[in-house]
PDBQT receptor file of N, H, CA, C and O in Angstrom, charges set to zero:
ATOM      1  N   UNK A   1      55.050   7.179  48.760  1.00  0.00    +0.000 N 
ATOM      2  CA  UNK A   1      55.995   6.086  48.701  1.00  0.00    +0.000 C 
ATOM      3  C   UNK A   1      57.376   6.639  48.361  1.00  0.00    +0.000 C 
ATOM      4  O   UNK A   1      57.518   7.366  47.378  1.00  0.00    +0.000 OA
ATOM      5  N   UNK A   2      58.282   6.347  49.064  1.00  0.00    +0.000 N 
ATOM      6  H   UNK A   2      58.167   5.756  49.863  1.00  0.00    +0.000 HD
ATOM      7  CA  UNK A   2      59.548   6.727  48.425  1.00  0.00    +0.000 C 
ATOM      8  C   UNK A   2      60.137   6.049  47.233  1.00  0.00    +0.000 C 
ATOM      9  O   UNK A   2      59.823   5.014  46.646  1.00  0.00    +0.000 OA
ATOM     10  N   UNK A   3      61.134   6.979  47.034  1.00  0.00    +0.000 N 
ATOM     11  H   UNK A   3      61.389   7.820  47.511  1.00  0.00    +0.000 HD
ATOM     12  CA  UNK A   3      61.681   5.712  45.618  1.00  0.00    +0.000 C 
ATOM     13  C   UNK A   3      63.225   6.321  45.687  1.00  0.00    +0.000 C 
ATOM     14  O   UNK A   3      63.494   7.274  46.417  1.00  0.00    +0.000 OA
ATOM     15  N   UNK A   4      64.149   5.703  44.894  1.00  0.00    +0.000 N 
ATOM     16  H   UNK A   4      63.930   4.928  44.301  1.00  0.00    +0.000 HD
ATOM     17  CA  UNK A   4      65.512   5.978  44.927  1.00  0.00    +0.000 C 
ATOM     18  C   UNK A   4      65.517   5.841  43.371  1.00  0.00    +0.000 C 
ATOM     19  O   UNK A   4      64.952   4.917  42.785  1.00  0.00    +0.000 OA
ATOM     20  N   UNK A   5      66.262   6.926  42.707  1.00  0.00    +0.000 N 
ATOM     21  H   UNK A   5      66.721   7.676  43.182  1.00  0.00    +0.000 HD
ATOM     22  CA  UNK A   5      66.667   6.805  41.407  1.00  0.00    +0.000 C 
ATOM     23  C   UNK A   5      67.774   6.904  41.450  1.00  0.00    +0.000 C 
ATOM     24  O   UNK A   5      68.273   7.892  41.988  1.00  0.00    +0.000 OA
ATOM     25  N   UNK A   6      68.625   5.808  40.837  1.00  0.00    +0.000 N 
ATOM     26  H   UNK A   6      68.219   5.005  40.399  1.00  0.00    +0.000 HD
ATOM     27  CA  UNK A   6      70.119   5.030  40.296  1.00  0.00    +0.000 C 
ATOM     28  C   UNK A   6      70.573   5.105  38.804  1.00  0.00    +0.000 C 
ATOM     29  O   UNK A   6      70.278   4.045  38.253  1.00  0.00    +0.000 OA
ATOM     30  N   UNK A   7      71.278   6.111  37.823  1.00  0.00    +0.000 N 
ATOM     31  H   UNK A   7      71.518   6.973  38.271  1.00  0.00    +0.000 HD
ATOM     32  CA  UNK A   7      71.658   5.649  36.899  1.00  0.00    +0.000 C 
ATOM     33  C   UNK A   7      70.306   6.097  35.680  1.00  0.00    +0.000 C 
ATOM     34  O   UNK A   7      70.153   5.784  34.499  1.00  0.00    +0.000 OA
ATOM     35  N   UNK A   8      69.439   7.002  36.678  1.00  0.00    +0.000 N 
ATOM     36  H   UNK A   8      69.563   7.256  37.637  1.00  0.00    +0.000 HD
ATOM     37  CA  UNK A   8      67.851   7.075  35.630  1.00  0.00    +0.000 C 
ATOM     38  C   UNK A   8      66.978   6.045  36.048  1.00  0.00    +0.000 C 
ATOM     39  O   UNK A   8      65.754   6.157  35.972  1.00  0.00    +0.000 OA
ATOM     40  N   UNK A   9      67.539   5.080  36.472  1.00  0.00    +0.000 N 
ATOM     41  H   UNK A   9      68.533   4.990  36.534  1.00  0.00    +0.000 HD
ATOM     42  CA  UNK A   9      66.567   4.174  37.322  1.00  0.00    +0.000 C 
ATOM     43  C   UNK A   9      65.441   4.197  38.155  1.00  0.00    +0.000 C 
ATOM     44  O   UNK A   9      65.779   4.923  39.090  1.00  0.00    +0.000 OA
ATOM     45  N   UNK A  10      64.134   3.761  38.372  1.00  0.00    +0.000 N 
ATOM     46  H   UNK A  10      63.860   3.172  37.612  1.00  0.00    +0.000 HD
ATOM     47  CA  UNK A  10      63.840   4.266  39.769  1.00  0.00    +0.000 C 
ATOM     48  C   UNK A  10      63.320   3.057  40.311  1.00  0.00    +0.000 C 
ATOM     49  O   UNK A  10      62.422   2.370  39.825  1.00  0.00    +0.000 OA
ATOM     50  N   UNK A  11      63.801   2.905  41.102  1.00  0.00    +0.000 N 
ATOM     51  H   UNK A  11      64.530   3.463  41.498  1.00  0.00    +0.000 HD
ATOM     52  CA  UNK A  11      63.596   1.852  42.394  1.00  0.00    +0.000 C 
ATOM     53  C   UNK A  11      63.080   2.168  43.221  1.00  0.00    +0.000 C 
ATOM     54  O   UNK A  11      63.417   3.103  43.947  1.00  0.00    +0.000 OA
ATOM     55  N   UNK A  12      61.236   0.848  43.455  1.00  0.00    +0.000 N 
ATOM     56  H   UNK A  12      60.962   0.088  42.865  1.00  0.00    +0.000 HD
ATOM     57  CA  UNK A  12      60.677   1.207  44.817  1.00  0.00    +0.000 C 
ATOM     58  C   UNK A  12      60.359  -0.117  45.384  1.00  0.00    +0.000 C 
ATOM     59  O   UNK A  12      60.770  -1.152  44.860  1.00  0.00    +0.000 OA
ATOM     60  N   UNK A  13      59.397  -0.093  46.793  1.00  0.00    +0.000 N 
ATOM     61  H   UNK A  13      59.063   0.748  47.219  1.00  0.00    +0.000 HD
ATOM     62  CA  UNK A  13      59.316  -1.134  47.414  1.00  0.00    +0.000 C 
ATOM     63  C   UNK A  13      58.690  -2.501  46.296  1.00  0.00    +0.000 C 
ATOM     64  O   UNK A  13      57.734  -2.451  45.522  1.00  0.00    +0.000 OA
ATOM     65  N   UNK A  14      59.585  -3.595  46.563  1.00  0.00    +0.000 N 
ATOM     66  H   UNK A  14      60.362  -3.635  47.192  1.00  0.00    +0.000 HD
ATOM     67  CA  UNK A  14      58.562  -4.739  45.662  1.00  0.00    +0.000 C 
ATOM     68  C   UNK A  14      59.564  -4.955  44.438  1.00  0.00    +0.000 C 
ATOM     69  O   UNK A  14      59.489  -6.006  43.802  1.00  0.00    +0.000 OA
ATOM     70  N   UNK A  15      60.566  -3.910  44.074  1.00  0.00    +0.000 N 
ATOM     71  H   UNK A  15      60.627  -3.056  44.591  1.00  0.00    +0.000 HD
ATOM     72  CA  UNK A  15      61.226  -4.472  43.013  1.00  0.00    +0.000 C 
ATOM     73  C   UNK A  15      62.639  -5.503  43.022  1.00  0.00    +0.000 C 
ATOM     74  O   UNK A  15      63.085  -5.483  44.170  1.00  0.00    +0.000 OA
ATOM     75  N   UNK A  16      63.237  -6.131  42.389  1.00  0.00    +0.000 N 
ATOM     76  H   UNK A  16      62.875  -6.148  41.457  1.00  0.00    +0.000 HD
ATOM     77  CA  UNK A  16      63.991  -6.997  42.515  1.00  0.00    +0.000 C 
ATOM     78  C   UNK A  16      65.350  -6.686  41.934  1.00  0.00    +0.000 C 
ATOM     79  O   UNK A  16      65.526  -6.507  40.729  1.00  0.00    +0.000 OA
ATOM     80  N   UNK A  17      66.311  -6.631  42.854  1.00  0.00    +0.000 N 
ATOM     81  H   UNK A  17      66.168  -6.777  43.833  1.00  0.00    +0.000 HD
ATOM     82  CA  UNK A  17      67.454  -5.518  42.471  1.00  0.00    +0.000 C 
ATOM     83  C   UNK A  17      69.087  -6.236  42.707  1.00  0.00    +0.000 C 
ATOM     84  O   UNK A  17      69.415  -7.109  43.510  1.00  0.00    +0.000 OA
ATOM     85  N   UNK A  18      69.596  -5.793  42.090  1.00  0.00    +0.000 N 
ATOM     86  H   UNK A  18      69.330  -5.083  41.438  1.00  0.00    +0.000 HD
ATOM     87  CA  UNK A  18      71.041  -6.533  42.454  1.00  0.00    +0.000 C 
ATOM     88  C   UNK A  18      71.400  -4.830  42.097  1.00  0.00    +0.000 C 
ATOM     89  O   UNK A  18      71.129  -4.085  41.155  1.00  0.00    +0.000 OA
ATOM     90  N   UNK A  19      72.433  -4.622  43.868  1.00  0.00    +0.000 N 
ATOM     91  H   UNK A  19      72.654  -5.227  44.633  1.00  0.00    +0.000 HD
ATOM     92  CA  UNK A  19      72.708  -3.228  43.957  1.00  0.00    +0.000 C 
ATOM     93  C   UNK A  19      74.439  -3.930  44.122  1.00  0.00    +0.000 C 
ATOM     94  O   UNK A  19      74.814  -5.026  44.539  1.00  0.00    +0.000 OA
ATOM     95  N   UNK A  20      75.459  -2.344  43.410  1.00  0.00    +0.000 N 
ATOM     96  H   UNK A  20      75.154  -1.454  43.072  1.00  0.00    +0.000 HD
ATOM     97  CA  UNK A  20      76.669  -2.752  43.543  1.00  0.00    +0.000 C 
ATOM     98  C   UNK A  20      77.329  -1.223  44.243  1.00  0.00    +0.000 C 
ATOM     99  O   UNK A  20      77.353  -0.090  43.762  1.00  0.00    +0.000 OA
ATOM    100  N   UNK A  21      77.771  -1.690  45.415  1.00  0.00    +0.000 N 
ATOM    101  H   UNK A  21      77.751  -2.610  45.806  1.00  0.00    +0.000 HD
ATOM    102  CA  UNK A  21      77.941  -0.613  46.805  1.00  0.00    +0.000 C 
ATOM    103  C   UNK A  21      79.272  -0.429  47.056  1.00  0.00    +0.000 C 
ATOM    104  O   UNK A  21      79.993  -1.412  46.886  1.00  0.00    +0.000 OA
ATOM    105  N   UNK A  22      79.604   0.251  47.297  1.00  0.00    +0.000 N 
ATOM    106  H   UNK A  22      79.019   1.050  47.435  1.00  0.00    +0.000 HD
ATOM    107  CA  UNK A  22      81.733   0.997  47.837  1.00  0.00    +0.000 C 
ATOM    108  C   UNK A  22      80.984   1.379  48.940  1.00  0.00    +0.000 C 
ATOM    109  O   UNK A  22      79.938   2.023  48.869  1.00  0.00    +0.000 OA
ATOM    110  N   UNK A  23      81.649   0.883  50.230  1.00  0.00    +0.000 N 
ATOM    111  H   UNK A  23      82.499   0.359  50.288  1.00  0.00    +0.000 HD
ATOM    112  CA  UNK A  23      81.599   1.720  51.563  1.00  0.00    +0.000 C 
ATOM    113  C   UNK A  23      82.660   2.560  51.869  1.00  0.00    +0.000 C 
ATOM    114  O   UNK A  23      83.522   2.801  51.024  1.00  0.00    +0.000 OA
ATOM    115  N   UNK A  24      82.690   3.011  52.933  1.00  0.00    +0.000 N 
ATOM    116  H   UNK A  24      81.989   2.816  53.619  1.00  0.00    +0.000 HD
ATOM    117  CA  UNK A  24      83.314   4.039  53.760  1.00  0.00    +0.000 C 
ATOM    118  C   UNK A  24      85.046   4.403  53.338  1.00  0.00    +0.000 C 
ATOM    119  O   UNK A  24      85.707   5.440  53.282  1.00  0.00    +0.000 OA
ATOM    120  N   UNK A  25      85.379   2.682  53.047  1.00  0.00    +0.000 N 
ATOM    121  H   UNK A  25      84.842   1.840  53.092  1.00  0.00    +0.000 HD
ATOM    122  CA  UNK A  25      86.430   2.013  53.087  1.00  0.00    +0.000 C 
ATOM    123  C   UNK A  25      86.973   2.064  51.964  1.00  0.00    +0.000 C 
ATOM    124  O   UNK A  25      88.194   1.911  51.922  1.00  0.00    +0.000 OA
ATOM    125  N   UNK A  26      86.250   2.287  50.765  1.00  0.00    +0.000 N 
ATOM    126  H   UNK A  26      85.258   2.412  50.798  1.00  0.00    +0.000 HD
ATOM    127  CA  UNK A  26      86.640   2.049  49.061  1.00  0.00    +0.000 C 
ATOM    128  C   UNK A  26      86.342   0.314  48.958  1.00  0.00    +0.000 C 
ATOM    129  O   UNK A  26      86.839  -0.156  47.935  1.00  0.00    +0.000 OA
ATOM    130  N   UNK A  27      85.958  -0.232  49.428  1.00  0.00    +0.000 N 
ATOM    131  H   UNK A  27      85.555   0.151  50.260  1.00  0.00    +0.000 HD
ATOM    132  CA  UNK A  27      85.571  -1.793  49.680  1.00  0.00    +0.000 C 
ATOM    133  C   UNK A  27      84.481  -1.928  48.614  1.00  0.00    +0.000 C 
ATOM    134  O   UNK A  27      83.560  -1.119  48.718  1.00  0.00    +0.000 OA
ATOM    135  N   UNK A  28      84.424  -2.783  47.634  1.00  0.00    +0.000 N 
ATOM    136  H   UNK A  28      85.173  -3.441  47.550  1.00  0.00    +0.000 HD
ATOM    137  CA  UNK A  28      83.534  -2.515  46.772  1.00  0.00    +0.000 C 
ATOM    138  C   UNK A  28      82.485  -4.420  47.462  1.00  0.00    +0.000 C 
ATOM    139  O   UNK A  28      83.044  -5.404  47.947  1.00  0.00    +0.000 OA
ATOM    140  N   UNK A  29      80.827  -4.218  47.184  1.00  0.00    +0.000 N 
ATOM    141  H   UNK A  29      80.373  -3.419  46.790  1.00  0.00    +0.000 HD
ATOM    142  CA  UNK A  29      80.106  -5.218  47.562  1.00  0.00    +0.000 C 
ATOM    143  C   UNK A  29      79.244  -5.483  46.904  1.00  0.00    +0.000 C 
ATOM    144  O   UNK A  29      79.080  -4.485  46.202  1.00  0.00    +0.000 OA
ATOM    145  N   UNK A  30      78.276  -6.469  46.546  1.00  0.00    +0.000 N 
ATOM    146  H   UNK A  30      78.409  -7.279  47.117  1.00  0.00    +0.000 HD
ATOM    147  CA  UNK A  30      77.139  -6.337  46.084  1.00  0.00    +0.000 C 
ATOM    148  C   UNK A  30      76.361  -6.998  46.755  1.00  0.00    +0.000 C 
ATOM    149  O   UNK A  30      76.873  -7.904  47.413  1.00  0.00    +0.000 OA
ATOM    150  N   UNK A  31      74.654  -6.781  46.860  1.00  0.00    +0.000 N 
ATOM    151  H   UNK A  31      74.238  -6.045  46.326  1.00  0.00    +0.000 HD
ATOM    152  CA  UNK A  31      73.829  -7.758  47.263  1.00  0.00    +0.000 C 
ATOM    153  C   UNK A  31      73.046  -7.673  46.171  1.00  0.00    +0.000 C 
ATOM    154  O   UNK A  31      73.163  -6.794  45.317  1.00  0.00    +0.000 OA
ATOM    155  N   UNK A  32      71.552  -9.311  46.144  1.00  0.00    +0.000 N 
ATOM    156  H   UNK A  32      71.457 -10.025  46.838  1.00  0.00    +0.000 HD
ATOM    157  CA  UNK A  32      70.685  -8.822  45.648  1.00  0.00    +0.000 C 
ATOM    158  C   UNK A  32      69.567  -9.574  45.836  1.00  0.00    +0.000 C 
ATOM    159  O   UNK A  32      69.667 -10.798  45.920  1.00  0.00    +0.000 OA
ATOM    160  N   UNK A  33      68.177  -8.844  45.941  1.00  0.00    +0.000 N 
ATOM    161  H   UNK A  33      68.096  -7.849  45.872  1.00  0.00    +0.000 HD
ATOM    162  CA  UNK A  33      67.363  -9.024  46.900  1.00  0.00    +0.000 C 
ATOM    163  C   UNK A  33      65.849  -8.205  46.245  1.00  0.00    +0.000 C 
ATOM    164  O   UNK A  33      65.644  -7.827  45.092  1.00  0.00    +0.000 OA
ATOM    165  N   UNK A  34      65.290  -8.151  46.992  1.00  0.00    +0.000 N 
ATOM    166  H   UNK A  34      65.456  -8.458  47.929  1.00  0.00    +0.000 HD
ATOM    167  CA  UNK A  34      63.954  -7.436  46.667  1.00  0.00    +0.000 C 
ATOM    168  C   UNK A  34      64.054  -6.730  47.486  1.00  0.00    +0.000 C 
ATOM    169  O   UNK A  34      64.622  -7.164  48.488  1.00  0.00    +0.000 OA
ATOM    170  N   UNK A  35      63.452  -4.954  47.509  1.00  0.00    +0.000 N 
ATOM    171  H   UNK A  35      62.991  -4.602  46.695  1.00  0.00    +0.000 HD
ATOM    172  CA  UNK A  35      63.210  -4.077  48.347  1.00  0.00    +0.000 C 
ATOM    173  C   UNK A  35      62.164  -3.766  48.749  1.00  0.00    +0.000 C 
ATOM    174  O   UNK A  35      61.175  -3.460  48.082  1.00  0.00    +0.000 OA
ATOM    175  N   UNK A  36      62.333  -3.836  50.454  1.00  0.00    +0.000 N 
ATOM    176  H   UNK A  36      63.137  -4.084  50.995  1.00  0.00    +0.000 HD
ATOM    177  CA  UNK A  36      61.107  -4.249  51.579  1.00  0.00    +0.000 C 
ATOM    178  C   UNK A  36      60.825  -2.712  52.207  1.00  0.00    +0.000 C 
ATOM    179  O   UNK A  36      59.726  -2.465  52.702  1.00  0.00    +0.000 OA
ATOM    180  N   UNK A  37      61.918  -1.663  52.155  1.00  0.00    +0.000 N 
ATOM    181  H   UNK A  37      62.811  -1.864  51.753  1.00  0.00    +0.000 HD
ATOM    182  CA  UNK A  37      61.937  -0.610  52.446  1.00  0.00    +0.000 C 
ATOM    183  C   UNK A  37      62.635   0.678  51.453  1.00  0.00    +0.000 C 
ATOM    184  O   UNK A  37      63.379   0.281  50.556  1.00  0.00    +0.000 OA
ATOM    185  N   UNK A  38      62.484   1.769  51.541  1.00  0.00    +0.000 N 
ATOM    186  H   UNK A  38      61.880   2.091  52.270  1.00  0.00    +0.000 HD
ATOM    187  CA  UNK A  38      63.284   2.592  51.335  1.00  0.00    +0.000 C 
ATOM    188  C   UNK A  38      63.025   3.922  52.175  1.00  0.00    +0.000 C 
ATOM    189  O   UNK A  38      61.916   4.425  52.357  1.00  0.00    +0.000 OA
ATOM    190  N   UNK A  39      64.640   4.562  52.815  1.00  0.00    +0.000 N 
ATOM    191  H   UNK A  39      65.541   4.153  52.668  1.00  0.00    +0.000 HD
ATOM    192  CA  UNK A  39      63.728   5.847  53.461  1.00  0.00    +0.000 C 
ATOM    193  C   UNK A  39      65.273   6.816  53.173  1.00  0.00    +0.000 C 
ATOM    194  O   UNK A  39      66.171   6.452  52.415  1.00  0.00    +0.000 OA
ATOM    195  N   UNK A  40      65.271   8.080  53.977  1.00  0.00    +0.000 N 
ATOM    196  H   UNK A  40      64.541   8.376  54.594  1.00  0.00    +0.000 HD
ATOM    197  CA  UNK A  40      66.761   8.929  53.439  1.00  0.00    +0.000 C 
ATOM    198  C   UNK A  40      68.141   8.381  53.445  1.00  0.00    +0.000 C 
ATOM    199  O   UNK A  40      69.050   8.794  52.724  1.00  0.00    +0.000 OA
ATOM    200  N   UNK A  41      68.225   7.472  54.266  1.00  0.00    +0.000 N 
ATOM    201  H   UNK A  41      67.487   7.137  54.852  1.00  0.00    +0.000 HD
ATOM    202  CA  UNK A  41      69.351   6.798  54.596  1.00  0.00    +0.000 C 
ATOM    203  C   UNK A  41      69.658   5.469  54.158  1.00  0.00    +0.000 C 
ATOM    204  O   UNK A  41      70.862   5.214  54.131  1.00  0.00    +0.000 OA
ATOM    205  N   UNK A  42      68.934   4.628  53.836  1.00  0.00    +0.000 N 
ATOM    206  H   UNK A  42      67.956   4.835  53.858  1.00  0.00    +0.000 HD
ATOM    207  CA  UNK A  42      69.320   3.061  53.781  1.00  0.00    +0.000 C 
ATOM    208  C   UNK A  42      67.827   2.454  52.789  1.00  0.00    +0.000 C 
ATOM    209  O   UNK A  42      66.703   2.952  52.732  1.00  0.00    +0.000 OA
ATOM    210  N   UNK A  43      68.301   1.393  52.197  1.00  0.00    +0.000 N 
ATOM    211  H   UNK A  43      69.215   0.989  52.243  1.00  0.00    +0.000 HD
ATOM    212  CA  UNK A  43      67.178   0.226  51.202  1.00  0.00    +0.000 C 
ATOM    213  C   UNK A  43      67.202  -0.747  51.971  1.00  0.00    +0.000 C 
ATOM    214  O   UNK A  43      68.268  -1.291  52.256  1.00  0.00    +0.000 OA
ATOM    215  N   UNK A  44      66.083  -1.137  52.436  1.00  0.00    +0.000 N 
ATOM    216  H   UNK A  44      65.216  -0.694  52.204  1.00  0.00    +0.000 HD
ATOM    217  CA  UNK A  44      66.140  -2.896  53.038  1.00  0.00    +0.000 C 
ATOM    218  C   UNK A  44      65.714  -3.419  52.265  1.00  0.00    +0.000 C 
ATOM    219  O   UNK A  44      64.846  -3.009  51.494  1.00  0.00    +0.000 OA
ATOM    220  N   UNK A  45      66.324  -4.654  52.287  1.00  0.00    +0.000 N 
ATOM    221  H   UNK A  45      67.029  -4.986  52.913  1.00  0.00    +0.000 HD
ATOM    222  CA  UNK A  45      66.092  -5.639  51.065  1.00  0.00    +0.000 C 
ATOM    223  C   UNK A  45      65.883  -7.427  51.760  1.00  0.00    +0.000 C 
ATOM    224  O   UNK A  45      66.074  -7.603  52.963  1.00  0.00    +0.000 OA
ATOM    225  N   UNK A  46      65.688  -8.011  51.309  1.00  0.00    +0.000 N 
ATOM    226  H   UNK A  46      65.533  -7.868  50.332  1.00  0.00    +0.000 HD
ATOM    227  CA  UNK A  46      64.950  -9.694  51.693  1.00  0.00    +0.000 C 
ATOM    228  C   UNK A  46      65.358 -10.023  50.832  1.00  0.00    +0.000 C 
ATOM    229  O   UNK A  46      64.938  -9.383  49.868  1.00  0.00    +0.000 OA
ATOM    230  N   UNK A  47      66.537 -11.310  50.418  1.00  0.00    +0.000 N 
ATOM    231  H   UNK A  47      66.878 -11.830  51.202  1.00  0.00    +0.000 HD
ATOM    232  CA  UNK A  47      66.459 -12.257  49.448  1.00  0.00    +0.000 C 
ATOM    233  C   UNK A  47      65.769 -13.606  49.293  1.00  0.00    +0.000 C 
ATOM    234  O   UNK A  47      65.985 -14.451  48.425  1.00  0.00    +0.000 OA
ATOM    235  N   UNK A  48      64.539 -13.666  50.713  1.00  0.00    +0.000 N 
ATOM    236  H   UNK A  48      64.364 -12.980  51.419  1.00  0.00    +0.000 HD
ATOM    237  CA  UNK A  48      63.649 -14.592  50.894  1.00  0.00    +0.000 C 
ATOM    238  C   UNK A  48      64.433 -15.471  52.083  1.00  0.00    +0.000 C 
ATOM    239  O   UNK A  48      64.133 -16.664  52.037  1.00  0.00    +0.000 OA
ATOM    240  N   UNK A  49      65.128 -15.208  52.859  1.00  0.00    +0.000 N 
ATOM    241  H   UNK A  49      65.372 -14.239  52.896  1.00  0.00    +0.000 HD
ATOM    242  CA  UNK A  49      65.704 -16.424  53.864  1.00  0.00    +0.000 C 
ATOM    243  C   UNK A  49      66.231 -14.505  54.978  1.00  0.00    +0.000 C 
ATOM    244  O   UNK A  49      65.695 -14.092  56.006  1.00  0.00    +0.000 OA
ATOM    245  N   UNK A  50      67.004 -14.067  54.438  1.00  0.00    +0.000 N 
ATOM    246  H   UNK A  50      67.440 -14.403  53.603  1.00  0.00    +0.000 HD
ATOM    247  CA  UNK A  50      67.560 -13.128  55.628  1.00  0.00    +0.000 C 
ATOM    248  C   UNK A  50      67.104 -11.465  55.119  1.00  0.00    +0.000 C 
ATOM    249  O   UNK A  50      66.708 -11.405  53.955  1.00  0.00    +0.000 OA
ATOM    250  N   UNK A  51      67.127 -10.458  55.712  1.00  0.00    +0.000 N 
ATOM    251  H   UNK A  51      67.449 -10.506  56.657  1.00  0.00    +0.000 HD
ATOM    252  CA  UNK A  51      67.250  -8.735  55.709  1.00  0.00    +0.000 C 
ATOM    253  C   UNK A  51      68.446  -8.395  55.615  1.00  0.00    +0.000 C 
ATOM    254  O   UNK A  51      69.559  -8.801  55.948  1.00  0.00    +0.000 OA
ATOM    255  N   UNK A  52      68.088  -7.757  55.212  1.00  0.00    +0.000 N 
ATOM    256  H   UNK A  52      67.183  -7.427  54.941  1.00  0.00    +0.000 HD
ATOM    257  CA  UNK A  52      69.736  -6.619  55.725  1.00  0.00    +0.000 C 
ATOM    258  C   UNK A  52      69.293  -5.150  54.764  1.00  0.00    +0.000 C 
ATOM    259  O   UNK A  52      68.493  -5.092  53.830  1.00  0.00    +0.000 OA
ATOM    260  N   UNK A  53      70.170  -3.980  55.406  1.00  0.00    +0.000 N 
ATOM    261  H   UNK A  53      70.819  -4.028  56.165  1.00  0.00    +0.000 HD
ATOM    262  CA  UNK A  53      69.813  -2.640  54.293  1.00  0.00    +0.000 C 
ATOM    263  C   UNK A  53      71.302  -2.543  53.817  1.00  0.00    +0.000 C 
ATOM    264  O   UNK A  53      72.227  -3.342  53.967  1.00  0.00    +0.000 OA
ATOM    265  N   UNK A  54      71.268  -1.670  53.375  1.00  0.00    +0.000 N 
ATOM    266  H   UNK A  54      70.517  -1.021  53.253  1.00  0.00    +0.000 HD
ATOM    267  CA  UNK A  54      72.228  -0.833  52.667  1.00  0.00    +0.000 C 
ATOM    268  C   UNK A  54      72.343   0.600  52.739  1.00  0.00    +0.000 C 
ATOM    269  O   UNK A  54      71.255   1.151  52.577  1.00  0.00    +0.000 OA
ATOM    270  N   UNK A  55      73.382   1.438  52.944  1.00  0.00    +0.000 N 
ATOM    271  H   UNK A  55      74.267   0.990  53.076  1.00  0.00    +0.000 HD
ATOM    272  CA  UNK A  55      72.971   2.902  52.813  1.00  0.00    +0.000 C 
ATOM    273  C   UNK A  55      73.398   3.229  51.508  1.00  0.00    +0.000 C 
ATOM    274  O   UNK A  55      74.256   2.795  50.739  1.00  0.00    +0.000 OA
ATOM    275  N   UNK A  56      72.319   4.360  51.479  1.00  0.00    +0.000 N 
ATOM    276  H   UNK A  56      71.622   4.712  52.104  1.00  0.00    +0.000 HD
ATOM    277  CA  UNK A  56      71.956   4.666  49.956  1.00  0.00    +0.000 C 
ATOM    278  C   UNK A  56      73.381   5.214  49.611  1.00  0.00    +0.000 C 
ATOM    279  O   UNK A  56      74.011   4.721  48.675  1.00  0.00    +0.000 OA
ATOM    280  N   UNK A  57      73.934   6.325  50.436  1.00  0.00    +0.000 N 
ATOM    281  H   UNK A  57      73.423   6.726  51.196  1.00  0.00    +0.000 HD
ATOM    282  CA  UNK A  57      75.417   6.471  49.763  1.00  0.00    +0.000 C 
ATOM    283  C   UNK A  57      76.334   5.915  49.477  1.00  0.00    +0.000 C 
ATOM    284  O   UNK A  57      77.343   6.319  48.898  1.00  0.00    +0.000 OA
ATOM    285  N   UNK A  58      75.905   4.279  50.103  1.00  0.00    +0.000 N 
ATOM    286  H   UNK A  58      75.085   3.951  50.573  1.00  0.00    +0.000 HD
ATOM    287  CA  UNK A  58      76.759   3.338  49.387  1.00  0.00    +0.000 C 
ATOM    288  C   UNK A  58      76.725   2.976  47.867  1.00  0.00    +0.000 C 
ATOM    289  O   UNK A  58      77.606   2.434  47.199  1.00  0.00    +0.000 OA
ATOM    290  N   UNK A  59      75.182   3.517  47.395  1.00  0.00    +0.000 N 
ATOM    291  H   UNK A  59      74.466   3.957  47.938  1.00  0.00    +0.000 HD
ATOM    292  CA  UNK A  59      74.867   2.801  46.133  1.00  0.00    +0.000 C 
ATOM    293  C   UNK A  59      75.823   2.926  45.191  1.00  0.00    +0.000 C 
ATOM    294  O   UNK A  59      76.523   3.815  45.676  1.00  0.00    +0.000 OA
ATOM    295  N   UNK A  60      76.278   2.644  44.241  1.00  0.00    +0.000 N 
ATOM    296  H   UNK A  60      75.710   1.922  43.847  1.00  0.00    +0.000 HD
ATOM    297  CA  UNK A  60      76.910   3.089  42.937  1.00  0.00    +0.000 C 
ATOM    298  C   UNK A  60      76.369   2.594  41.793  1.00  0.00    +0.000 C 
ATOM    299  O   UNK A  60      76.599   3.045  40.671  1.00  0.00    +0.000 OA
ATOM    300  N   UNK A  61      75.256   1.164  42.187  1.00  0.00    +0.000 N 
ATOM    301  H   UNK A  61      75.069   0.797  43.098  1.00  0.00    +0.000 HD
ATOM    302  CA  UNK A  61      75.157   1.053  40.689  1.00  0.00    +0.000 C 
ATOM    303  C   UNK A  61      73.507  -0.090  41.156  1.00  0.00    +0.000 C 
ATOM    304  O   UNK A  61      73.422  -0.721  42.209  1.00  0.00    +0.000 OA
ATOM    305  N   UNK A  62      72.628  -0.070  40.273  1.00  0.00    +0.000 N 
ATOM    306  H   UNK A  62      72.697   0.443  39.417  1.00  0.00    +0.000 HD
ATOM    307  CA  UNK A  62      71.515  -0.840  40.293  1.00  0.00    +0.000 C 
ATOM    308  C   UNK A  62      71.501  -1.415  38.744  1.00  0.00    +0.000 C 
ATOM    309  O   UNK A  62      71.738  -0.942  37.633  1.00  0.00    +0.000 OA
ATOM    310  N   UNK A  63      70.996  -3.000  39.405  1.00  0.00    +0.000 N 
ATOM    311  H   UNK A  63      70.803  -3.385  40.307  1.00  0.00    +0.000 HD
ATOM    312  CA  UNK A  63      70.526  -3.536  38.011  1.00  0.00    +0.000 C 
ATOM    313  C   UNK A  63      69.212  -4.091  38.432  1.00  0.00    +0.000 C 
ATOM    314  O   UNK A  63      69.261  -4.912  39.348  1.00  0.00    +0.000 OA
ATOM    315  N   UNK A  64      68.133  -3.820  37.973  1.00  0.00    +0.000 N 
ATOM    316  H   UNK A  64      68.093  -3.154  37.229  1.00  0.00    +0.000 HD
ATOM    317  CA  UNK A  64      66.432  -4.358  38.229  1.00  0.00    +0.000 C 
ATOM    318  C   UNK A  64      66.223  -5.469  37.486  1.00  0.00    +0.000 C 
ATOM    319  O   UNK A  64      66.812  -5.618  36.415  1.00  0.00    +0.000 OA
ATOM    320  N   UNK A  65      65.488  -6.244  37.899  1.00  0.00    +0.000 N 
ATOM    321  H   UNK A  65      65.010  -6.123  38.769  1.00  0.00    +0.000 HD
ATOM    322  CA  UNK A  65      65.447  -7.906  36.769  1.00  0.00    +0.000 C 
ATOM    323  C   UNK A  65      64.156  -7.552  36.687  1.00  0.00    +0.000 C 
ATOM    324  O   UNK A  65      63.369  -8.235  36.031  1.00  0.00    +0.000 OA
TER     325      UNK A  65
């Protein structure tokens, strides 16, 4: 199973996450969602109605509930 560690964190599929992301741009975003995937590049996440991923080098910051 993969996992992503954030901050000492470790995040895997099934946990419930509010991630806070800077893209390409310096654009700062957040989503938060449960994670349906993780692989080298990107977290997919479900907040129960839509998907979407994220790339991991966007991450900057995880909070797990």
């Amino acid at each position: 199973m993969k996992e992503i560690k954030i901050e000492g964190k470790d995040v895997v599929k099934g946990d419930w996450i509010y991630v806070e992301c800077k893209d390409k741009d310096g654009e700062v975003y957040s989503e938060e969602g449960s994670v349906v995937f993780i692989d080298d590049e990107e977290v997919g996440m479900f907040d129960g109605k839509e998907g979407w991923s994220v790339k991991r080098e966007e991450i900057v910051s995880v909070v797990p509930f």
